[in-house]
N, CA, C and O of each residue as an XYZ file, in Angstrom:
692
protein
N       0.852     -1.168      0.000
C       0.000      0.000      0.000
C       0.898      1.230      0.000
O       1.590      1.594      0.950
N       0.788      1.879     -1.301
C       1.350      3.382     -1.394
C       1.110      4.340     -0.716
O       1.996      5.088     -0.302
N      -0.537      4.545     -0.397
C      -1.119      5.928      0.047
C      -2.329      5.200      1.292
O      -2.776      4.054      1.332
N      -2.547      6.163      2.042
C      -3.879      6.330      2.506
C      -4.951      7.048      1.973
O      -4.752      8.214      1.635
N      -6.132      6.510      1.832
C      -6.854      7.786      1.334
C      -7.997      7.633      2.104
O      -7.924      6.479      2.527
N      -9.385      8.333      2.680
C     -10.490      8.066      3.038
C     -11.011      7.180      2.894
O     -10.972      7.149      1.664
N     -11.774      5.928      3.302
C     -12.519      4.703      2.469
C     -12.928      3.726      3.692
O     -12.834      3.896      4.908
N     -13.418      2.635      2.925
C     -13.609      1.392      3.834
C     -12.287      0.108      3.812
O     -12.369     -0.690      2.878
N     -11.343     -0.042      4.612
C     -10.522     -0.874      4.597
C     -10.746     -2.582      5.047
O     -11.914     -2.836      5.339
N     -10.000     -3.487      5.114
C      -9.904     -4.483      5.447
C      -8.425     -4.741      5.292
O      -8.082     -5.078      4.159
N      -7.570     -4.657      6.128
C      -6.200     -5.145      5.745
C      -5.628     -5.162      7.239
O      -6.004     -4.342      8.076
N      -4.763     -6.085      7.485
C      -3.987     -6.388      8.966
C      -3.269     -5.340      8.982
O      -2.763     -4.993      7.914
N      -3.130     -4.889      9.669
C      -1.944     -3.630     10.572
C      -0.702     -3.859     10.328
O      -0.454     -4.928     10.885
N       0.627     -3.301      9.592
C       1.678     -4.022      9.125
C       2.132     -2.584      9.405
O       1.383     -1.629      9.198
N       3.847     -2.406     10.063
C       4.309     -1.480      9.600
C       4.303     -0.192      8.460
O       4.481      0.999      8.718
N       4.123     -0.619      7.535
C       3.521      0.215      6.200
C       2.668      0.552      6.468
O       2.836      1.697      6.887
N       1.621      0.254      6.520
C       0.142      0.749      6.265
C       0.212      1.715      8.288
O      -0.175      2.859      8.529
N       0.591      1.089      8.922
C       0.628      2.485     10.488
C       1.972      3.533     10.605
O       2.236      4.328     11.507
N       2.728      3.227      9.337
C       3.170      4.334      9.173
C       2.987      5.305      7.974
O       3.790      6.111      7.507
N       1.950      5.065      7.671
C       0.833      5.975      6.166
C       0.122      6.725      7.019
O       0.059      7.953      6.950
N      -0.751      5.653      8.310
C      -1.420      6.584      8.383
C      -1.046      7.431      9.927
O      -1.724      8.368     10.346
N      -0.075      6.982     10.488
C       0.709      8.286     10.872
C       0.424      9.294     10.459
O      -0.261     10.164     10.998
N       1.139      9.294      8.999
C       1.082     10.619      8.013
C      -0.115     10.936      7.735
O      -0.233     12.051      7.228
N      -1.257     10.217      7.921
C      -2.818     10.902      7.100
C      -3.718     11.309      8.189
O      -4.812     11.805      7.923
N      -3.366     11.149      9.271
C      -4.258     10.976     10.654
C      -3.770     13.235     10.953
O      -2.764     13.936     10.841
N      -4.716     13.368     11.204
C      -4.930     14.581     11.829
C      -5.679     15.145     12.416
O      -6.262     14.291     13.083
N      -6.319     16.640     12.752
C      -7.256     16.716     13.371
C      -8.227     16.452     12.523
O      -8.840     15.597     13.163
N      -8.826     16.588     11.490
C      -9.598     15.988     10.203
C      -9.517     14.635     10.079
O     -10.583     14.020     10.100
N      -8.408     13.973      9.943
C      -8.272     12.626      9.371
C      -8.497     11.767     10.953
O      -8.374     12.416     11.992
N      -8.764     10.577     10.988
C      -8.966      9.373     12.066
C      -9.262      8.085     10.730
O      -9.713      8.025      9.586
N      -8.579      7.057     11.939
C      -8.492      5.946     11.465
C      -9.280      5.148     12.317
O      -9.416      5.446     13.503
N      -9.830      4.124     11.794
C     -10.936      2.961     12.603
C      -9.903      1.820     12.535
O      -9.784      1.280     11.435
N      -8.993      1.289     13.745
C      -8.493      0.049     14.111
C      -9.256     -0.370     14.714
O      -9.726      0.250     15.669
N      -9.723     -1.797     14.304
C     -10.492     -2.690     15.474
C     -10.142     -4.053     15.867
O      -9.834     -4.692     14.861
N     -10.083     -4.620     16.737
C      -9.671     -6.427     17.294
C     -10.130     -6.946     16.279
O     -11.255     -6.696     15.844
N      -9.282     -7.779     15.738
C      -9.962     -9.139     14.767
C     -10.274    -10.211     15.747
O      -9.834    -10.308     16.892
N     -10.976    -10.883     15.221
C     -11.845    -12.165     15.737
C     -10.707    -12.935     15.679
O     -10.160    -12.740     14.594
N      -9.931    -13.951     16.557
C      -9.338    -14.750     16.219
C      -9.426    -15.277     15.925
O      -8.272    -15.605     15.648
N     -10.503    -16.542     15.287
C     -10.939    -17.621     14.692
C     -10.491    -17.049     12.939
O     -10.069    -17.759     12.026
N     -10.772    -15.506     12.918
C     -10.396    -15.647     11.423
C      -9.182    -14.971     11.276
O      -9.113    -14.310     10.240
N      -8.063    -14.937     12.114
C      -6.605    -14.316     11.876
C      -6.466    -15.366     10.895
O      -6.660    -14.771      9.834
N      -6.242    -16.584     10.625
C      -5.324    -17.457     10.025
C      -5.750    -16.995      8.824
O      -4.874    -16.821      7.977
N      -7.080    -16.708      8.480
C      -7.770    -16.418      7.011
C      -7.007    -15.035      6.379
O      -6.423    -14.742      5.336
N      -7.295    -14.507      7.386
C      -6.650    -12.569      6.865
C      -4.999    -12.704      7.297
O      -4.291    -11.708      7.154
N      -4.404    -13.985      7.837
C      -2.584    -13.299      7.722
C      -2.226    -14.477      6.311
O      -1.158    -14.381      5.708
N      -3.356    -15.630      5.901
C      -2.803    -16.303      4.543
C      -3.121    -15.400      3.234
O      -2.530    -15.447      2.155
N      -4.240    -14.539      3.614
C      -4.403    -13.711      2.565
C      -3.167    -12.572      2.307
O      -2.651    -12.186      1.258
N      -2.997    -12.321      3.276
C      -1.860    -10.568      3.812
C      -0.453    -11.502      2.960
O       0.268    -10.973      2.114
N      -0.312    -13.003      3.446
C       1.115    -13.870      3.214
C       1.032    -14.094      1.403
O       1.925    -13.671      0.669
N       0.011    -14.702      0.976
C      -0.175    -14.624     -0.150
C       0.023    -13.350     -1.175
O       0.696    -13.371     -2.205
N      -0.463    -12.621     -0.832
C       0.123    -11.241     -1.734
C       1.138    -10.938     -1.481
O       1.665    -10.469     -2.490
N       1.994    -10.924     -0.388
C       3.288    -10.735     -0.673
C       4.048    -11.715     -1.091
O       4.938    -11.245     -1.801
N       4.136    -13.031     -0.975
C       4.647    -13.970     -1.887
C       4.360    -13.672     -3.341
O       5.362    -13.388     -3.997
N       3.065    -13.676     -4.065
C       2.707    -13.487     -5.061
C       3.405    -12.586     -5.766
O       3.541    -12.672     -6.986
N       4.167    -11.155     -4.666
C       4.463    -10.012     -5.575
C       6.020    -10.513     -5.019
O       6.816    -10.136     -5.878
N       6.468    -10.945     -4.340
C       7.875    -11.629     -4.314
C       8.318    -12.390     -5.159
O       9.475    -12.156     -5.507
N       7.720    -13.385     -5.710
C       7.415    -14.677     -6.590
C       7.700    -13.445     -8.269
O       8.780    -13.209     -8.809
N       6.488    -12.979     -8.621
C       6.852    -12.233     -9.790
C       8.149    -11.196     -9.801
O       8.622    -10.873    -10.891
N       8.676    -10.714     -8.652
C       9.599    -10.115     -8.519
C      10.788    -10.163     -9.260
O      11.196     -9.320    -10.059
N      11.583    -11.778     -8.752
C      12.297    -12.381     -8.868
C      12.580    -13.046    -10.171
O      11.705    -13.007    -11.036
N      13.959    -13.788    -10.453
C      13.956    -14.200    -11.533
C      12.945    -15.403    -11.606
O      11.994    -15.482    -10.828
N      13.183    -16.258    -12.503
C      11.741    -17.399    -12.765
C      12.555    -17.865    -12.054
O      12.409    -17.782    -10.835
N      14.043    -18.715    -12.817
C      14.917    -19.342    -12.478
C      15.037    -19.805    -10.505
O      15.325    -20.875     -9.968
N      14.665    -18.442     -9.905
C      14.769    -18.740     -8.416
C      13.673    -18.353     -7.606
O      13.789    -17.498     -6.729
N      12.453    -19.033     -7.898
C      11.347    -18.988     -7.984
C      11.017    -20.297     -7.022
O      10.128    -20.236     -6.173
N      11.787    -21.445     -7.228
C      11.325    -22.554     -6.319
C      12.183    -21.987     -5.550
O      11.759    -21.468     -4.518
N      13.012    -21.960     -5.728
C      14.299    -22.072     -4.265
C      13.901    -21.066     -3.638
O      14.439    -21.083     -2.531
N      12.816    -19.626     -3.831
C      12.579    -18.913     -2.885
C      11.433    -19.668     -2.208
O      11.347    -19.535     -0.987
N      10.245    -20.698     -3.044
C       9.348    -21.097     -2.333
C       9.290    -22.653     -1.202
O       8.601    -23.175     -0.326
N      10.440    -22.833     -1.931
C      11.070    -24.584     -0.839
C      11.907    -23.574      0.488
O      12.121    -24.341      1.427
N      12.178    -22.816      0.663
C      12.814    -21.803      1.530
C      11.496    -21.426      2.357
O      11.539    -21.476      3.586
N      10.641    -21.151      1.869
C       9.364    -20.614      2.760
C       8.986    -21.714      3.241
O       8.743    -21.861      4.439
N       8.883    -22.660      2.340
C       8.118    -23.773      2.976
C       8.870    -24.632      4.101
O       8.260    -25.233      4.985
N      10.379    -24.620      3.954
C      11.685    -25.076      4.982
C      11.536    -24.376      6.262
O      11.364    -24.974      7.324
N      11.629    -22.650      6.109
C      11.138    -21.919      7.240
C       9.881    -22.148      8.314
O       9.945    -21.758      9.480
N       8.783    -22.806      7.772
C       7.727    -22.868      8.509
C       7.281    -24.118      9.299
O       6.575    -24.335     10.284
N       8.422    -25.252      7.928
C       8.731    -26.568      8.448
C       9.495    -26.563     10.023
O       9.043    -27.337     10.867
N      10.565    -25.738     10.346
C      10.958    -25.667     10.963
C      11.030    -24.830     12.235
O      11.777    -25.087     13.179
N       9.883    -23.439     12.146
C       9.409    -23.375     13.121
C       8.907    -23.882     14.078
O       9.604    -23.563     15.041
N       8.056    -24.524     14.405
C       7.465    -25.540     15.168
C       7.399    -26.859     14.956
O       7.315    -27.311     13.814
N       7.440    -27.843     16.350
C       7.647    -29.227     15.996
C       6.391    -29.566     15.611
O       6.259    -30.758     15.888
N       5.519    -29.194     15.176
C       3.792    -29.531     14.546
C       4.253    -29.525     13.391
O       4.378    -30.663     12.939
N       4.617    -28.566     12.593
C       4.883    -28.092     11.255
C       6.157    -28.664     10.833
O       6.922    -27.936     10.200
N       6.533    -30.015     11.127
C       7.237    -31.068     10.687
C       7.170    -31.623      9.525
O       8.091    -32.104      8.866
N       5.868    -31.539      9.232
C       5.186    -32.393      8.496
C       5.562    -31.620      6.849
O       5.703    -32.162      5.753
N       5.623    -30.485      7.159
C       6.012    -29.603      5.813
C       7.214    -29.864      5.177
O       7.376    -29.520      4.006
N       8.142    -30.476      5.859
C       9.358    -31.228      5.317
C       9.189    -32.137      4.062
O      10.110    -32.222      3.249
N       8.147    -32.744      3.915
C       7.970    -33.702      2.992
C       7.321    -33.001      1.965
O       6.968    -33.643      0.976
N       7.010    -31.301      2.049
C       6.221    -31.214      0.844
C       7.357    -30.126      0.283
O       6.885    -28.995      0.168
N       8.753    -30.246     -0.087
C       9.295    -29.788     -1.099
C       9.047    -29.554     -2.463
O       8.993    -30.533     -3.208
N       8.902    -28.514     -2.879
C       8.639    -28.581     -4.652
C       9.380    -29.310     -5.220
O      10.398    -29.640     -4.610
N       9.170    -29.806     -6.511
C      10.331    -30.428     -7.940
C       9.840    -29.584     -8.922
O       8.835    -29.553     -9.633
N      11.293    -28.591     -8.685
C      11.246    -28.160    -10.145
C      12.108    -28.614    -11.490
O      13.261    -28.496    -11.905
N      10.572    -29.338    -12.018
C      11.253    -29.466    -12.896
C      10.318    -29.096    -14.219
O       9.539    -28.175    -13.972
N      10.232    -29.618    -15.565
C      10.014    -29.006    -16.390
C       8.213    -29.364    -15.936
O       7.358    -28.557    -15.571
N       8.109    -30.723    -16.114
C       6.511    -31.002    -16.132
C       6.739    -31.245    -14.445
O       7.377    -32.061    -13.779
N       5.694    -29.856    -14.080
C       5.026    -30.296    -12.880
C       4.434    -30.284    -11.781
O       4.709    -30.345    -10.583
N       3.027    -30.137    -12.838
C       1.806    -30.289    -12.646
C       0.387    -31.183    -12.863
O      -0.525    -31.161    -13.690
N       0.698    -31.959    -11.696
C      -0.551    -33.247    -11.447
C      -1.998    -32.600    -12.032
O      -2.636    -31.720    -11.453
N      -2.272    -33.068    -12.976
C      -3.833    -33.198    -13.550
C      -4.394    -34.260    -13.304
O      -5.535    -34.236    -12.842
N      -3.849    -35.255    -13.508
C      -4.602    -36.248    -13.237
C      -3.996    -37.811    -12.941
O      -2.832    -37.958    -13.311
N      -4.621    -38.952    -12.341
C      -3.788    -40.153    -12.168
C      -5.783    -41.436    -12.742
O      -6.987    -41.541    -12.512
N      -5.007    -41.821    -13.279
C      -5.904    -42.484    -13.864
C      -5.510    -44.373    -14.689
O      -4.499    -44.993    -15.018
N      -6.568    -44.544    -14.691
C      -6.149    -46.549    -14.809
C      -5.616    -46.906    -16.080
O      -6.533    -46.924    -16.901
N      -4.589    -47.177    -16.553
C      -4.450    -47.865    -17.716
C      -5.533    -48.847    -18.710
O      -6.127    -49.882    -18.409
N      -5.518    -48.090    -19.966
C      -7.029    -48.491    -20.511
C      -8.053    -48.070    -20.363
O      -8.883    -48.190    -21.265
N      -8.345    -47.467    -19.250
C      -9.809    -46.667    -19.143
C      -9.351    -44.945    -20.086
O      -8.299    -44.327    -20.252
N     -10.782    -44.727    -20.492
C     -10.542    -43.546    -21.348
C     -10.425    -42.445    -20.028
O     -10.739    -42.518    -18.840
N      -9.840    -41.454    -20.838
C      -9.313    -40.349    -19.804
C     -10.726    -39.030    -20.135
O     -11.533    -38.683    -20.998
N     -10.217    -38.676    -18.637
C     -11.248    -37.437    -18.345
C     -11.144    -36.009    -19.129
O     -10.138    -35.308    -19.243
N     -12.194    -35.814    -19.538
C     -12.074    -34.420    -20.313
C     -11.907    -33.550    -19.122
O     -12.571    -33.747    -18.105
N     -10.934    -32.478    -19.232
C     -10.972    -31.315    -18.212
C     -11.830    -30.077    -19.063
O     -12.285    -29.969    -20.202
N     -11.786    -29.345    -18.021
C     -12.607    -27.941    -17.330
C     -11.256    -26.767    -18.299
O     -10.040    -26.770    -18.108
N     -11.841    -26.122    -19.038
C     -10.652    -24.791    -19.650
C     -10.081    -24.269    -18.720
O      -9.036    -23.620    -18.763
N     -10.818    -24.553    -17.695
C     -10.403    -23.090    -16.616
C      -9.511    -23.966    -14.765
O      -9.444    -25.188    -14.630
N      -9.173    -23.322    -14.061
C      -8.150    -24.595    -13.395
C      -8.790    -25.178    -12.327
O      -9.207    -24.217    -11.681
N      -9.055    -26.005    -11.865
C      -9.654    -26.323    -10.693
C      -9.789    -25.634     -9.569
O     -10.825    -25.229     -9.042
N      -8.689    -25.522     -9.232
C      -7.525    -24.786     -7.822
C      -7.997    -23.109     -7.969
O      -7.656    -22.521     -6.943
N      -8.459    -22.488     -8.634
C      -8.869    -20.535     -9.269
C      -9.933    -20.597     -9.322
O     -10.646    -21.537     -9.675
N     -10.170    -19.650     -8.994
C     -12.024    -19.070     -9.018
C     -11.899    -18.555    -10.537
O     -10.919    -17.946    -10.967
N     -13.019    -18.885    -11.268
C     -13.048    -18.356    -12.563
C     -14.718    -17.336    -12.838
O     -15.871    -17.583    -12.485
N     -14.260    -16.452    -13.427
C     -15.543    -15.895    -13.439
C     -16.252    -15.987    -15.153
O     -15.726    -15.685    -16.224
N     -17.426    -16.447    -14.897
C     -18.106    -16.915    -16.720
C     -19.009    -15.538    -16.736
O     -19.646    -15.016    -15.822
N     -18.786    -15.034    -18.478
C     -19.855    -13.681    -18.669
C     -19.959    -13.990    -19.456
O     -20.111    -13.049    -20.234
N     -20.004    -15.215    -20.091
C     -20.980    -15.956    -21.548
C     -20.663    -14.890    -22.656
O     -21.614    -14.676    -23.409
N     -19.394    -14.102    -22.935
C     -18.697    -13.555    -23.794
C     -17.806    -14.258    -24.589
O     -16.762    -14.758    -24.170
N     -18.359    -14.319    -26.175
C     -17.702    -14.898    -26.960
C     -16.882    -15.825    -27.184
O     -17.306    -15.857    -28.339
N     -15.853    -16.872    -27.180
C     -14.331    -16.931    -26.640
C     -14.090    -17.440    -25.838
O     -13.229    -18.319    -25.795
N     -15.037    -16.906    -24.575
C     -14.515    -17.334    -22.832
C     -15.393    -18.703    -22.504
O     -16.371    -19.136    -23.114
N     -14.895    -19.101    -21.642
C     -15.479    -20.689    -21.459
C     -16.706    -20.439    -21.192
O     -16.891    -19.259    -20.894
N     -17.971    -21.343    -21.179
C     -19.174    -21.418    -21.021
C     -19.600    -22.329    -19.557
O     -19.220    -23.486    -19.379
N     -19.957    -22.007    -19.148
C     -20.862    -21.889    -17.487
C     -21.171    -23.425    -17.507
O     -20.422    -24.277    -17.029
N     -22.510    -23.699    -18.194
C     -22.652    -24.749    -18.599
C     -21.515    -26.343    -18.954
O     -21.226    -27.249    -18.172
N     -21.210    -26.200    -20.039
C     -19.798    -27.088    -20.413
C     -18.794    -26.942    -19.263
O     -18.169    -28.002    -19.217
N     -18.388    -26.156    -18.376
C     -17.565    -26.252    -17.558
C     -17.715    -27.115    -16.322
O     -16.819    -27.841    -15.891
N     -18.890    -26.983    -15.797
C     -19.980    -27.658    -15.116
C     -19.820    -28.730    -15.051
O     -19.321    -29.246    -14.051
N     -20.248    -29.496    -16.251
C     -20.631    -30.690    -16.807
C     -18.981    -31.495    -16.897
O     -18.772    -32.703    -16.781
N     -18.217    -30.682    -17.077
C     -16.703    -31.144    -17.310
C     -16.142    -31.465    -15.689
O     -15.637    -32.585    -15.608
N     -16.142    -30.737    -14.487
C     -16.064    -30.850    -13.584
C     -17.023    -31.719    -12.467
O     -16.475    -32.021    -11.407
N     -18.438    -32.124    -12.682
C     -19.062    -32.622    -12.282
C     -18.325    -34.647    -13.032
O     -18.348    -35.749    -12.486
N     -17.944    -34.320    -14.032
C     -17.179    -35.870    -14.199
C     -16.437    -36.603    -13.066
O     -16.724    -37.703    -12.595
N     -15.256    -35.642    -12.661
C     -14.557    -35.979    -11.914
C     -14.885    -35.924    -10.112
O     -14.504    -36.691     -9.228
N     -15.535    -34.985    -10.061
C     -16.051    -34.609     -8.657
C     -16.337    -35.506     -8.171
O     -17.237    -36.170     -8.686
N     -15.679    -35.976     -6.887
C     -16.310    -36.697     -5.491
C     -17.065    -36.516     -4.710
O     -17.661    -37.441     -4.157
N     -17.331    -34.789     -4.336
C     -18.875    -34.286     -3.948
C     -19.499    -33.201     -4.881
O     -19.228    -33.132     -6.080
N     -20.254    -32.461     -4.313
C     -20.378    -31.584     -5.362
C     -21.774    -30.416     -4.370
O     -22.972    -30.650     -4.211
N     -21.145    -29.505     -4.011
C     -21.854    -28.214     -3.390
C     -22.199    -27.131     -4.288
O     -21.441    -26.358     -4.874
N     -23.365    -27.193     -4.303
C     -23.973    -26.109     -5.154
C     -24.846    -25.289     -4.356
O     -25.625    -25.704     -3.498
N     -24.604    -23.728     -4.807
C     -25.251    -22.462     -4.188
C     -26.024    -21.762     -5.551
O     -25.270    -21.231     -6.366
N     -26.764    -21.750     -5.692
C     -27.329    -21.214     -6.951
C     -28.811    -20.410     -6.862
O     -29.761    -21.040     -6.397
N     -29.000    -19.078     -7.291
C     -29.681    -18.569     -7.108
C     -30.323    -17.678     -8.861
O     -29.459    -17.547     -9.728
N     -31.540    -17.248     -9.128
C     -32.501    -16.948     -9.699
C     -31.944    -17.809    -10.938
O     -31.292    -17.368    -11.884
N     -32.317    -19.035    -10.738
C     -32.045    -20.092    -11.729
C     -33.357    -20.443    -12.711
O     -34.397    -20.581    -12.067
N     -33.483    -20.607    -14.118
C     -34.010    -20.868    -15.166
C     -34.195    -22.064    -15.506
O     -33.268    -22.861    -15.651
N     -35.834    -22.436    -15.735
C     -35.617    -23.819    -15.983
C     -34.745    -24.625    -17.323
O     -34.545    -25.814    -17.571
N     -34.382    -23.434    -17.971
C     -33.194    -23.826    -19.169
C     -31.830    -23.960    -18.797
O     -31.055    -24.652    -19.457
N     -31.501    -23.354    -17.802
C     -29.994    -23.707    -16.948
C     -29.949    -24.723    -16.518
O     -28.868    -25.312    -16.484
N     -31.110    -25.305    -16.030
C     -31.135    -26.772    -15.044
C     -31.037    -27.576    -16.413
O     -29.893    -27.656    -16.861
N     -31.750    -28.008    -16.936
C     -31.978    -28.321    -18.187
C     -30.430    -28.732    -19.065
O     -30.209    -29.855    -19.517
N     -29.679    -27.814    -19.149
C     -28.415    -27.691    -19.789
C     -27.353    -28.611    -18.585
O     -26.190    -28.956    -18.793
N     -28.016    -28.809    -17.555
C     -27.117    -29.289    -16.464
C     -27.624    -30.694    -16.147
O     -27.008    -31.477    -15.424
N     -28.999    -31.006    -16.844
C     -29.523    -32.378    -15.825
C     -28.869    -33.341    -16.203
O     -28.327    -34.030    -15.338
N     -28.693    -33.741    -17.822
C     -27.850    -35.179    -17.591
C     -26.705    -35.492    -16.847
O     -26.433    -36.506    -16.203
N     -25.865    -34.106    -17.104
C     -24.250    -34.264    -16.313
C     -24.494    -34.621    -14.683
O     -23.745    -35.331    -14.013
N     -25.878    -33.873    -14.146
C     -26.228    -33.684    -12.583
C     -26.898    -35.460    -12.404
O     -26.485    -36.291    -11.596
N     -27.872    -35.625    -13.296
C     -28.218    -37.189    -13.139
C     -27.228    -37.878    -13.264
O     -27.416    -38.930    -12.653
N     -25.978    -37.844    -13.868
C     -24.769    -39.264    -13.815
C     -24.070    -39.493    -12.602
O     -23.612    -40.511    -12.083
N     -24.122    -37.449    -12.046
C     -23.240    -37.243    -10.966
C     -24.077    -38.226     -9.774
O     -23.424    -39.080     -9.174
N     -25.193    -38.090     -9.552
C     -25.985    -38.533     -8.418
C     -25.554    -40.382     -8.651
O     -24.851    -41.132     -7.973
N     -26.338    -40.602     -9.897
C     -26.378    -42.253    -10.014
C     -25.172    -43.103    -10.020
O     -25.239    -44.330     -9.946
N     -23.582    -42.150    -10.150
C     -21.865    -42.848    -10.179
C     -21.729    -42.646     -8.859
O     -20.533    -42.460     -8.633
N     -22.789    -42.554     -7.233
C     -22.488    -42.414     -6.225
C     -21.224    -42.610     -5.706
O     -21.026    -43.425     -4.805
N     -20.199    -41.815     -6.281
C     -18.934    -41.614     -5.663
C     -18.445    -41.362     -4.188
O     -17.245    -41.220     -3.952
């Protein structure tokens, strides 16, 4: 964070950001700090950890890109004797590697989803961009459960979804 400006925030208290608003706080200016809930620190310091990795990660050369992230992951391994367990999850960098899929010799293989499992993708049924529907139906293949939240739904959306939704129910995975 560059600046302070007036607004509605959400961000953990970090050196930077209480020494901005040092500078923005006056008799005019005030800032609203309040206690976080502890149940959701872990949520708001992986989010706060994530963006700065993210902008560390692009920072850097590609080339030292694992060795900065087997380093994070070594560091946290070794903080605490709980976080032992992180020892075993070293990256391999190497050229291929990224698990899509593990599947039986001879059985036909699973069509994937355009878009990645692991990312929130957003569909605006614009030209080009993957379709809502087909993506659905591509991911409902593989799925072991399947949670759906869906609201002012069309009986032509359901429709576009029932066979993929009837196989999902009847392959009781």
């Amino acid at each position: 964070m560059e600046k302070i400006t007036p607004g509605i925030y959400d961000n953990l208290l970090d050196q930077r950001i209480e020494e901005l608003i040092g500078q923005f706080c006056s008799e005019t200016n005030s800032a609203q700090i309040d206690q976080l809930d502890t149940k959701l620190l872990p949520d708001y310091l992986t989010r706060t950890l994530a963006e700065h990795i993210r902008k560390a990660l692009n920072i850097i050369d590609v080339d030292k890109r694992y060795d900065l992230a087997n380093k994070l992951i070594q560091a946290l391994s070794e903080y605490d004797e709980e976080l032992g367990f992180l020892r075993d999850n070293q990256l391999i960098p190497t050229e291929s590697n990224l698990l899509t899929e593990i599947y039986l010799v001879g059985e036909e293989r699973k069509l994937r989803p355009s878009t990645p499992l692991s990312f929130p993708s957003l569909f605006t049924g614009a030209s080009g961009s993957p379709q809502l529907g087909r993506e659905l139906e591509l991911e409902l293949e593989s799925a072991d459960q399947m949670d759906m939240l869906v609201s002012f739904i069309k009986t032509a959306g359901i429709n576009l979804l029932f066979s993929a939704l009837k196989r999902f129910t009847v392959s009781a995975k």
